[in-house]
C-alpha positions, -999 to +999 in steps of 0.1 A: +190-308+052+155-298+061+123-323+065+100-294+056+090-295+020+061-269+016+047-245+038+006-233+030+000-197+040-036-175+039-032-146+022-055-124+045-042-116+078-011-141+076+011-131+051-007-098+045-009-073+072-043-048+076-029-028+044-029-058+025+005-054+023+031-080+028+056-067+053+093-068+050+095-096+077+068-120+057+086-113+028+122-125+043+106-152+057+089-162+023+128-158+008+143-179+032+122-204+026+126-202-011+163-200-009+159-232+010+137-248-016+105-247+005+078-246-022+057-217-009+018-225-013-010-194-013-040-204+005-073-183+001-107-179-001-102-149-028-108-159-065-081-173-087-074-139-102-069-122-073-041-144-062-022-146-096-023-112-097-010-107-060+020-132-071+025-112-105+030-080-081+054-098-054+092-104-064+091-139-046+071-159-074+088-178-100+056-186-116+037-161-136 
């Protein structure tokens, strides 16, 4: 058992390299965490559509 509920990442040089791409090592990590049920919480300054968008296009969102 974990003590780590949620992690927050930024979008923008965190979880997305300079391509704005997320990278086969961010995306593991985000599955591990999911697997482990870490909620996993976007954090930007880009407008709402951007991000749902962004989670629409990534196979690690269950929302939609």
């Amino acid at each position: 058992m974990h003590d780590i509920q949620a992690i927050v990442l930024d979008l923008d040089g965190t979880l997305l390299n300079s391509q704005k791409q997320v990278s086969a090592r961010n995306r593991a990590a985000v599955l591990a965490c999911r697997a482990q049920g870490i909620h996993v919480i976007l954090a930007t300054a880009r407008p709402p559509r951007s991000v749902r968008m962004r989670r629409r296009r990534s196979r690690w969102s269950s929302a939609g």
